[in-house]
N, C-alpha and C positions, 0 to 999 in steps of 0.2 A: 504494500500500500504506500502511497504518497505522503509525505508529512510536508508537511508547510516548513518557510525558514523564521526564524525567531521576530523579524520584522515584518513578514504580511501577519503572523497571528498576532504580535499588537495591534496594526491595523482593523484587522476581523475584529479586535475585540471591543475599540472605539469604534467602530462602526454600530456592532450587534447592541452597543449599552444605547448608540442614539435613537434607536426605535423603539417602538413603544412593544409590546408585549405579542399580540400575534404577529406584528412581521417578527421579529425575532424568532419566534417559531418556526414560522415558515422558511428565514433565512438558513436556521442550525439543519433545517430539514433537507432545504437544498443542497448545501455545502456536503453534509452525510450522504445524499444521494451521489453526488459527484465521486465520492471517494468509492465509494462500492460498501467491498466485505470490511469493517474494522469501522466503516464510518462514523457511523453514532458514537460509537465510545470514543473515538480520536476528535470528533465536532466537538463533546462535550466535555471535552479536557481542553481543550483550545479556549473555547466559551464559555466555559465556568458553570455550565446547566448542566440540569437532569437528562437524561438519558430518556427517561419518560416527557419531555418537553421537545424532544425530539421525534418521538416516535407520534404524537398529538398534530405535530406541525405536519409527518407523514400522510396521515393519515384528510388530513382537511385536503393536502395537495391533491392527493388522491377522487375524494368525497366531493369538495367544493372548486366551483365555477367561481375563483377568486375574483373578487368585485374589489376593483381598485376606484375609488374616488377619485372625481376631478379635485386636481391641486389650485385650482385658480378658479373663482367666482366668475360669470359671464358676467360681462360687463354692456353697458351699454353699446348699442349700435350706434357709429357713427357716420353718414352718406357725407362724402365730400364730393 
C-alpha cells in the first residue's frame, strides 16, 4: 500500500479539520477508497478519526446522491 510523505499528511490534516463534519466523512472515505486494502486504518491514523467514521462516510458515498449546495446566493439580474 501507498503511504503519504510527512508533508501532504499535514496538509490532509488542515484540510480534513476545515470542514465541517460530513464532508470530513466523506473526505476520510474517499482518500480510504483510493488507497484500496489497508485504507481505512492508514486514512484514520493520518486523520486522527475513527475507523467507524470512515466506514459511515463509505457507506453514504455508496447510498446517497451527494447534494452539494450552491456556494454563492443568485444574485440579481443585470441587462446592460
Amino acid at each position: 500500500m501507498v503511504t503519504y510523505p510527512s508533508k501532504v499528511k499535514k496538509r490532509m490534516r488542515a484540510f480534513y479539520q476545515a470542514l465541517n463534519e460530513r464532508e470530513r466523512r466523506l473526505y476520510a472515505a474517499v482518500e480510504a477508497l483510493k488507497l484500496g486494502h489497508g485504507g481505512i486504518g492508514y486514512v484514520s491514523q493520518v486523520l486522527n478519526c475513527d475507523q467507524k467514521t470512515i466506514h459511515k462516510g463509505m457507506t453514504e458515498l455508496d447510498s446517497e446522491e451527494i447534494i452539494v449546495a450552491p456556494q454563492r446566493k443568485k444574485g440579481p439580474v443585470v441587462n446592460l
